[in-house]
N, C-alpha and C positions, 0 to 999 in steps of 0.2 A: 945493582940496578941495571944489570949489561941487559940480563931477561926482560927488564920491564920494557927498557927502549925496544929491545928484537920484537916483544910482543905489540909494542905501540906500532912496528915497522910492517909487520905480516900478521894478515888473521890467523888466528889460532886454527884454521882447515889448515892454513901452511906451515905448521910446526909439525917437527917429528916427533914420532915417540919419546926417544930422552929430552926432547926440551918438554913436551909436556908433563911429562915425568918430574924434572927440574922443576915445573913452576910450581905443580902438587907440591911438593917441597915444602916448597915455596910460599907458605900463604898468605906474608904480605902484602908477596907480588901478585898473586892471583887473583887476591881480594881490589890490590887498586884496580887489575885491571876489569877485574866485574864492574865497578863502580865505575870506568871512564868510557861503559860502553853504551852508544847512544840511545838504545835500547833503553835502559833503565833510566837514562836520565827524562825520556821522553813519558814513561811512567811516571816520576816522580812529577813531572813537572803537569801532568794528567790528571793525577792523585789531589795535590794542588791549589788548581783550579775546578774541578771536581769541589773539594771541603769550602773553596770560597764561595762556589753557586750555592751549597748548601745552606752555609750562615748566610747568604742574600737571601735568600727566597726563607727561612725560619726568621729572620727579623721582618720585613714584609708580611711573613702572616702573624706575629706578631702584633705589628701596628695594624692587622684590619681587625685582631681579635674583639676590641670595645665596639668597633660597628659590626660583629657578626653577632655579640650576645646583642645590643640594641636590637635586633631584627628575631632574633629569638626572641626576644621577650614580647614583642610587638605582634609576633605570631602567637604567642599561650594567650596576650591581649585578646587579640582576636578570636581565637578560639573559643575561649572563655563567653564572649561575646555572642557570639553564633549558639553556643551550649545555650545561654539563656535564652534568646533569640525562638529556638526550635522550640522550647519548654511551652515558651509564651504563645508562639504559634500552635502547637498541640493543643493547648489549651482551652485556645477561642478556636479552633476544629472542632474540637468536642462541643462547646457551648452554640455554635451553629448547628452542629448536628441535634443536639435537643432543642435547640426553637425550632428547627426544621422540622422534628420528628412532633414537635407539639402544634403546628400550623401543617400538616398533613392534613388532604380530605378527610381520612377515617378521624381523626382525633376531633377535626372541628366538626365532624357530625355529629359524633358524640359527646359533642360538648352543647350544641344544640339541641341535641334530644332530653 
């Protein structure tokens, strides 16, 4: 473990060729010292909190799932509503348009002659 303390003691720009050489070797040592460099640990510790925002915010939409189908369904309600709505409205459009079209000058003249 003499490389891993040298490697804890000097960054690796300041090794030379045969120690870096030695540590390839070496891949116990190389591997701790990937692992004890701040670098990675600030990823991991990113990664995380990262996966924990995520399961916060999927359980959150979770629990609003039942009031987002209630408002769905409240809107095909509505819809649905307005669908009949327009039908019945068309309807008595039309049925104005022929008493209209039956109380016309021309028709009541013709209906008096």
């Amino acid at each position: 473990m003499v490389i891993g303390n040298f490697i804890s003691a000097l960054s690796l720009f300041e090794c030379s060729v045969s120690q870096l050489t030695d540590m390839n070797e070496q891949e116990e040592v190389l591997l701790e010292q990937f692992v004890t460099l701040p670098q990675l640990k600030q990823v991991i510790t990113d990664r995380d909190e990262l996966v924990k925002s995520i399961e916060e915010l999927a359980k959150k939409n979770l629990l609003l799932e039942p009031s987002l189908e209630a408002k769905r369904q409240t809107v095909l309600d509505k819809y649905e509503q307005l669908t009949q709505m327009k039908a019945a409205f068309e309807k008595k459009m039309q049925r104005q348009h022929e008493l209209s079209e039956s109380c016309s000058p021309s028709a009541l003249q013709a209906r008096l002659k």
